[in-house]
N, C-alpha and C positions, 0 to 999 in steps of 0.2 A: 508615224508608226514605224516599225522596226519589222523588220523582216526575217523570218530564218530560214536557214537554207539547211538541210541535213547533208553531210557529208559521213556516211558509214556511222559510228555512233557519236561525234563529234557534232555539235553544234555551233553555228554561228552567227551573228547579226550582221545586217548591214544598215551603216547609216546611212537617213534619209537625205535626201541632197539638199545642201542649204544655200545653194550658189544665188537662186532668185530671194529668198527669205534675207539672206548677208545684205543683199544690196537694196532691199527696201530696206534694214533696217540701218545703212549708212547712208540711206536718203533723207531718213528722219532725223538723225543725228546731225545731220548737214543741213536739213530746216530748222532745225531747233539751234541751229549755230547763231544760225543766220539772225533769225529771230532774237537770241539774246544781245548778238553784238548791237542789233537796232536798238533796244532796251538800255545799254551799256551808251548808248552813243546819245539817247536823248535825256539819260541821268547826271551823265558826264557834262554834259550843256547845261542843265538845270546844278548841278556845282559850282562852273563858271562863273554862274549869273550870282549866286549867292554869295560868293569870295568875290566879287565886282562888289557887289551891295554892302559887303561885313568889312570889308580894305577904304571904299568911300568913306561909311560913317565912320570908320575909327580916325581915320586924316581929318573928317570935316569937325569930328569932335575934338579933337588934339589940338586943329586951328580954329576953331570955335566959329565957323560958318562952313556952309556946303560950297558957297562961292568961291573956290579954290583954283585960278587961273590953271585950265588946260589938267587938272584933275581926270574929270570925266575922260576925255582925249585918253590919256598916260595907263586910267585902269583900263579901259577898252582895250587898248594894244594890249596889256599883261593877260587877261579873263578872258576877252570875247574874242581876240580875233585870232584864235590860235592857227584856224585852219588856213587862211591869209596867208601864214607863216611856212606854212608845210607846202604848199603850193608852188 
């Protein structure tokens, strides 16, 4: 709520102070960060996996078997093991 104060026939408001309201509401924001990048990071894996699986069959269909010496090995590096890499 807003306040007025009369100063001779002039009127004025003062704002309510949002110093504690600011900061819960960049608390939230900052859970809700947090929360999407977890959501972003188990999406992001569950992509991996499926460009592993869509990159395998197109090689094992192209070579006309899955038995493709050191395939598996080769997309694993490229797909799965990114974080490995950043490490």
């Amino acid at each position: 709520m807003y306040s007025s104060s009369v100063t001779g026939s002039h009127h004025s408001l003062e704002a309510p102070s949002f110093g504690t309201a600011t900061a819960k509401c960049a608390q939230l924001f900052i859970q809700q960060k947090e929360k999407t990048e977890k959501q972003i990071k188990i999406l992001q894996n569950a992509l991996d996996r499926i460009n592993y699986k869509c990159e395998f069959y197109r090689i094992a269909k192209e070579k006309g078997t899955t038995s493709v010496p050191g395939l598996r090995e080769e997309l694993s590096m490229k797909f799965l093991n990114k974080e490995e890499e950043t490490v």
